[in-house]
N, C-alpha and C positions, 0 to 999 in steps of 0.2 A: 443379783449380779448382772441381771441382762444391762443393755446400755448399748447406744449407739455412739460408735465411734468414728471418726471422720480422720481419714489416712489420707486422702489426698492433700490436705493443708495444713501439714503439722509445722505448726511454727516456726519458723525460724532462728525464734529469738529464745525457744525455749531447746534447747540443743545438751541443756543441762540435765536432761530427764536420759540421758545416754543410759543405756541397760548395765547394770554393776559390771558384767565379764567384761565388758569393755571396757569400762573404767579400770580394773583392775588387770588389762593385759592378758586378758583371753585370747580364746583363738579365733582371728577374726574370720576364716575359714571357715570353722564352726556358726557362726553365727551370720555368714553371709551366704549358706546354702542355701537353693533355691525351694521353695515349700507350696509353689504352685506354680501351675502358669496356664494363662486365658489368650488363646491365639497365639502370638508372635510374643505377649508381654509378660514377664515373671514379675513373682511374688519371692521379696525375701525374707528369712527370718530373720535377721535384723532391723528390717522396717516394722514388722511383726509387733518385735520387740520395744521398740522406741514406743510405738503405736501406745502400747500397754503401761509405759512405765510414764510415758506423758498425762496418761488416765490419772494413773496411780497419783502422781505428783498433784492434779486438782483437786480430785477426791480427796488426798491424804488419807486412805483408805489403807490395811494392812490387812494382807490377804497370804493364806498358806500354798503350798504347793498346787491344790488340787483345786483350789480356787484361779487360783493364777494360772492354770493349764485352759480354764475355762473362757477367762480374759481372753490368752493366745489363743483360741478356736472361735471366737468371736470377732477380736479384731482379723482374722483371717479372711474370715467369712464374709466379714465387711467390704474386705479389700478385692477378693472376690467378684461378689457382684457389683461394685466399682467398677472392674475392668470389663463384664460383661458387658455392662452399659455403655460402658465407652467405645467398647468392640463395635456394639448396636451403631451407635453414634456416625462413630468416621466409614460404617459400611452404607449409612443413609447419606453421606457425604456432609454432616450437620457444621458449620462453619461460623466459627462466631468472630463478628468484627472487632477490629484496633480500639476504637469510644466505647462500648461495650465490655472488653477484657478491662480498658484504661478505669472506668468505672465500677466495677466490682472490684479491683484491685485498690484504689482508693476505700470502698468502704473496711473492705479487708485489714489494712492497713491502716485504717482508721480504731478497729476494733481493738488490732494490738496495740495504739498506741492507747488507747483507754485502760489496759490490762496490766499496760507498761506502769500506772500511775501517773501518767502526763509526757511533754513533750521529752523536758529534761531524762526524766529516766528513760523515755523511748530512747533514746538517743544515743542514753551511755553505754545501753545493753547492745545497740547495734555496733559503737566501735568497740565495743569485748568482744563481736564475735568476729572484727574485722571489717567490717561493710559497712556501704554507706544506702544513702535513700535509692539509688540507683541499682546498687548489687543486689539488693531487698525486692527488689520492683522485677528485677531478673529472673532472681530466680524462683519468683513466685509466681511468675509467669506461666509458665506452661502446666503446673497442677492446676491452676486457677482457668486457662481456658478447660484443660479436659473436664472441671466441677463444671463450667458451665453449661457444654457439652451433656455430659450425664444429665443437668438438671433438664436440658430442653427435652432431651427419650423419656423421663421421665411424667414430665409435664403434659406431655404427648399421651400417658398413656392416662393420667390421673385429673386432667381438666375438666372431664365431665360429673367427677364426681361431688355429691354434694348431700349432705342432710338435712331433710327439712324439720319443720316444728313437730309433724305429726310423731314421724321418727324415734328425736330425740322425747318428747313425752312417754312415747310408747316403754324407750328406754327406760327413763326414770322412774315411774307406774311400777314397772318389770323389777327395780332395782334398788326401789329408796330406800329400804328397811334392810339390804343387806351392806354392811358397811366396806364388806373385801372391795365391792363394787363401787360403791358410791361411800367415801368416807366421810364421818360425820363431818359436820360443821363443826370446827371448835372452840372450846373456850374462848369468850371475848368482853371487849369492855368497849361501852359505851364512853364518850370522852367529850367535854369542850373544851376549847382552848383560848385564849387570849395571845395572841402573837406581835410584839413588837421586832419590826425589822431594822438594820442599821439601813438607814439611808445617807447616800452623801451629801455635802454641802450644799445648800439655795444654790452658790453658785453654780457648782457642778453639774447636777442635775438641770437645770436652767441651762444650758451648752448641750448636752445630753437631748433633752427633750426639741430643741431646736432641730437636729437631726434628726430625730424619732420623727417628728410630723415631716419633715423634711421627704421622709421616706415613705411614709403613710400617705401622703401626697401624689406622690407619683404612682403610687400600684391603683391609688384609686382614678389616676387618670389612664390607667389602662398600661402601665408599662410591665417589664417583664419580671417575677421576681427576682428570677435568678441574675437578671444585670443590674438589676435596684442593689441588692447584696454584695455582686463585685465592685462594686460602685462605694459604696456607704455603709457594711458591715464591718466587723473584726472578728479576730478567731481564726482556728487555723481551716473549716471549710469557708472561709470567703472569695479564697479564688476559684471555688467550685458553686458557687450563686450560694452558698450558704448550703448547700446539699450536703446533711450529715448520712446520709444510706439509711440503712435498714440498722436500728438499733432497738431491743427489748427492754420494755420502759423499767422494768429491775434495776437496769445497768445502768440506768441517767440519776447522775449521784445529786444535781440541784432540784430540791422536792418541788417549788415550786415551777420550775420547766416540766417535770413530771406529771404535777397536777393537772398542770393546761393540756398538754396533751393526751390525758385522760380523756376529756373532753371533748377534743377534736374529731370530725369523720374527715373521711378523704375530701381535700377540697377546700376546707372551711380555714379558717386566720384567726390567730389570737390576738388581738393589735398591742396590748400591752401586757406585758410578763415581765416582775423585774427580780433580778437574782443580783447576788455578789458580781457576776460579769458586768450585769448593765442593763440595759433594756433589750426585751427581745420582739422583736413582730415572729409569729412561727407559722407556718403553714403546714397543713398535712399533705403529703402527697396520695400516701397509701397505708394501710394497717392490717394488720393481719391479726387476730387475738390481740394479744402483748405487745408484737412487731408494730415496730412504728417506724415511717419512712419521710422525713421530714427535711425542711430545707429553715434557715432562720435565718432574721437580719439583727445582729446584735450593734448596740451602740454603747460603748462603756464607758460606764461612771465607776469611779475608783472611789470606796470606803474606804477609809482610814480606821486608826485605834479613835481617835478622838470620837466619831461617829459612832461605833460600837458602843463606847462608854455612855453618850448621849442616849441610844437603844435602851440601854440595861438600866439607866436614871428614870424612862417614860416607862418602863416595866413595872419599875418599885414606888412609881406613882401610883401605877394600877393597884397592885396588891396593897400601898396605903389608902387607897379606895374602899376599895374592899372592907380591910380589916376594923374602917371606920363606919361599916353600916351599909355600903353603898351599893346595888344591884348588880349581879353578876350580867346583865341583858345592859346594863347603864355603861358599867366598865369594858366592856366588848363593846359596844357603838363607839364610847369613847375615847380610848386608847388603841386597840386591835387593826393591824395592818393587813388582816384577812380578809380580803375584799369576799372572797368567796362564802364564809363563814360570818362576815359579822353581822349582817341581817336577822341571822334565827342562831344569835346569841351564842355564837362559837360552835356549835353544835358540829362533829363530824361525825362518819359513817361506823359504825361499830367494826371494831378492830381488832382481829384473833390475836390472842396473848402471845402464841408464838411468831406475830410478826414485828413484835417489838423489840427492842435491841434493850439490853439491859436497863442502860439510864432510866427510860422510859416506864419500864417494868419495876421498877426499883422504887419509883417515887409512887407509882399507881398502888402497889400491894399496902403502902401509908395509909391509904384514903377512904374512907367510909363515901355512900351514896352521897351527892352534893357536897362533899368537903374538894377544898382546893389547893392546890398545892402552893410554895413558896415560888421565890421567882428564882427558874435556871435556864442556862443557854444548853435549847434545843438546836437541831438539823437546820432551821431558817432562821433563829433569832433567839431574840428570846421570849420564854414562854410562860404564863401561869395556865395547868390545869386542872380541870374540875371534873371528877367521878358523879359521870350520872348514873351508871350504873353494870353489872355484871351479868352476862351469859352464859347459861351452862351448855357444854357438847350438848350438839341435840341434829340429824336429821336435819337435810336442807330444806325450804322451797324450793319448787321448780323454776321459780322465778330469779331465786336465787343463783342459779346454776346452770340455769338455760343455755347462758352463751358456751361457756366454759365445757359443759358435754357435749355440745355441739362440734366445737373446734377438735373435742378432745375422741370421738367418732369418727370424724373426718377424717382424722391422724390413723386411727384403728384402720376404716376401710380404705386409706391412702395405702400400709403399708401391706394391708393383704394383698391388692390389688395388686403391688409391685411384687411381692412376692410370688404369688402365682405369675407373673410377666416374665421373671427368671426364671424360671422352671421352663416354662416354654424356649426364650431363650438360648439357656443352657445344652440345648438339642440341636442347637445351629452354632455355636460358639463353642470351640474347642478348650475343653478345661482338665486340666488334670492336677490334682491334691496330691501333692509326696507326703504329705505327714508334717506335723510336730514332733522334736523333742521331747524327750520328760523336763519339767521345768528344773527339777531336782537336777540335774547332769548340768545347767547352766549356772546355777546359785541361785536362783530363785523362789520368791513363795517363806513364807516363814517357816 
């Protein structure tokens, strides 16, 4: 049940996660009494409450009374040392500037609209709740500098910290063989693929590619990315130089934007990426594990149905390849739009069963070692694949895991370290807890 919850930026646009008594004409008396307060600022239980049932609403999780009491002690707790922090913050006088607030609040707002499904449904949920891009930007304002605030007292106290190789080995030595600790590696399959992409017309692409070097052009004579982008990108960050923030590469739903920026450290350029949008130049700026903080110059080429159809035709040429005798290493050079894979004959990196999505799952469980599959549209195109073979749960390498415990460490000695900071804290900043309700007196909890 533990779980970090985040009270200072509860969505806006998520307003639907209203606690039941309130939907149903409680007392809003009841449920706006105050249940803490840290200096001069209260905590209430109806922020409490939103807090928890906004959880609930992601999760989709169904939790009983005494579950839910837990949630509400939690998100409290959160909120809490929130306002300690922030206490901390405005008594160091910590002050954070207008392009700074303007900037986190773009990415912010960038996140929701990813969450939203796109602009269009951004858009409709904001006139449902009445507002527009303006009233949004308002009133996300001032939770949004106090988070920045917090994160600098924070930063402040956890900069220095860090784990090295020795460390994290020592950990793993310590820990590989117990799984609470370190959980297996699981089930996986080894995979090649054959990828054909739709691409658009000669001519299209040809207009397209004009621009792309166009662009390419200029950064290598030293110009700036971000006014190359305002200049000659599309999308809706291009009046930000192509600056999409800090996004967690999970959430980037184009595999092959994904891929590439796998790949990238801080600093480095992919010069061509092509997705359904168009061509992309991407740049890394920053990374953090998963976190990716990148900026792109997109130039769009529009596929059609006509071009898809062409795709799915160069597909079921390959598979008549194939079934005619022909080299699966021959039909991958051949056909295969996988720049990155068609060299060592489609081959990708072995893939835990549970990170496949059904489809996927579904054609693989068919397949004997080397057998291959027919031709269907995958995530980037379409695709034939071929079982090279199956993994059982088994215990990592260290090598496998290295980065991954390391970030995941960090995280450990980031939150003790803050947590002990509070406690000290807490001896200088006036706090006082009134308590929770039982959740049962509100209707909640199963």
């Amino acid at each position: 049940m533990k779980r970090a919850l985040t009270a200072a930026l509860l969505t806006i646009l998520a307003l639907g996660a209203t606690h039941p008594a309130l939907a149903q004409g409680g007392d809003l008396a009841t449920l706006d009494k105050i249940v803490a307060t840290v200096d001069d600022a209260v905590i209430l239980l109806s922020a409490v409450l939103q807090d928890v049932e906004l959880f609930l609403m992601q999760t989709g999780m169904q939790v009983d009374s005494l579950q839910y009491r837990q949630l509400m002690e939690e998100a409290l707790e959160n909120m809490v040392s929130e306002k300690i922090l922030l206490a901390k913050a405005r008594r160091e006088k910590q002050e954070v500037g207008e392009d700074e607030l303007s900037m986190a609040l773009d990415r912010h707002i960038e996140g929701l609209r990813q969450q939203a499904g796109g602009e269009s449904r951004f858009q409709r949920q904001l006139e449902a709740e009445g507002m527009d891009m303006r009233d949004l930007r308002r009133r996300l304002s001032d939770p949004m500098r106090d988070q920045l605030m917090v994160q600098r007292v924070v930063e402040g106290v956890t900069w220095e910290l860090e784990v090295g190789e020795a460390e994290a080995r020592e950990f793993f030595e310590a820990n590989k063989m117990n799984s609470d600790m370190i959980p297996l590696r699981p089930q996986a399959v080894k995979l090649a693929h054959l990828l054909v992409v739709p691409r658009p017309a000669a001519s299209v692409e040809a207009v397209a590619r004009r621009s792309w070097q166009a662009a390419l052009d200029r950064l290598a004579a030293g110009e700036d990315f971000g006014a190359v982008a305002k200049e000659l990108s599309s999308g809706p960050a291009a009046d930000k130089g192509g600056d999409l923030g800090w996004l967690n590469l999970q959430d980037i739903a184009q595999p092959a934007l994904q891929e590439a920026l796998m790949g990238l450290e801080a600093g480095q350029t992919a010069e061509e990426v092509i997705t359904e949008a168009g061509l992309h130049i991407i740049r890394m700026e920053e990374r953090q594990g998963a976190g990716v903080h990148f900026r792109q110059i997109v130039i769009p080429m529009k596929v059609t149905e006509d071009d898809r159809l062409e795709a799915r035709e160069r597909a079921r040429e390959a598979w008549k390849f194939l079934n005619e005798g022909g080299e699966w290493q021959a039909a991958v050079t051949q056909f295969s739009d996988d720049k990155y894979t068609r060299d060592q004959g489609g081959e990708l990196p072995a893939i835990p069963i549970d990170q496949l999505d059904d489809r996927y799952r579904d054609i693989i469980e068919l397949l004997e070692p080397n057998e291959y599959s027919t031709v269907f549209k995958g995530a980037r195109g379409y695709q034939i694949v071929r079982l090279r073979g199956r993994e059982a749960a088994r215990p990592f390498e260290y090598e496998e895991i290295a980065e991954q415990l390391r970030v995941e460490l960090l995280a450990q000695k980031r939150n003790e370290t803050i947590a002990n900071y509070l406690v000290d804290l807490e001896k200088e900043v006036f706090v006082q807890r009134m308590g929770i309700p039982d959740p049962q007196e509100l209707g909640a909890g199963n």
